[in-house]
C-alpha positions, 0 to 999 in steps of 0.5 A, a space after each residue: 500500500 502506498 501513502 497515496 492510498 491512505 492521505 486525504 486529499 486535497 490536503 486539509 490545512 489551518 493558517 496561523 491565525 486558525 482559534 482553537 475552537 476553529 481548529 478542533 472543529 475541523 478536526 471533528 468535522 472532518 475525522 483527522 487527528 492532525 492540521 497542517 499550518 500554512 503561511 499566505 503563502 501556502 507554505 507549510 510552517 508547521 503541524 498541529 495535532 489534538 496533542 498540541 492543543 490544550 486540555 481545556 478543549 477536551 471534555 469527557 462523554 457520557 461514555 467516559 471517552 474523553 473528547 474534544 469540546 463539541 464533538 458528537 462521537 467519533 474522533 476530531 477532523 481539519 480545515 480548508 487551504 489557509 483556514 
């Protein structure tokens, strides 16, 4: 198998200035656990993952399952070209 097979394309990314609450939603919506961060430019400047993102954003289910704040079930998902 190769990466092609298995990444999400187009690539879902966030610019710099992409809040928080922005950056967990995309995670959400999309079911991705990782946002590459752009420049203006489209550069890549950076990554962030739900590990980078602070523990405030995190609330635990009803199940018990931690999750991040606003997330109906499944794990997190990412954001569009230059957020």
């Amino acid at each position: 198998m190769l990466v092609r097979e298995a990444m999400t394309s187009p690539a879902i990314t966030i610019g710099a200035e992409t809040t928080i609450r922005e950056a967990v939603a995309l995670l959400d919506q999309h079911k991705i656990t990782i946002l590459p961060v752009v420049g203006p430019a489209g550069e890549l400047i950076g990554i962030v993952s739900e590990a980078d993102l602070p523990t405030q954003a995190m609330t635990g289910g009803s199940d018990g399952v931690a999750r991040f704040a606003g997330e109906g079930g499944a794990r997190a998902g990412a954001a569009g070209p230059g957020g």
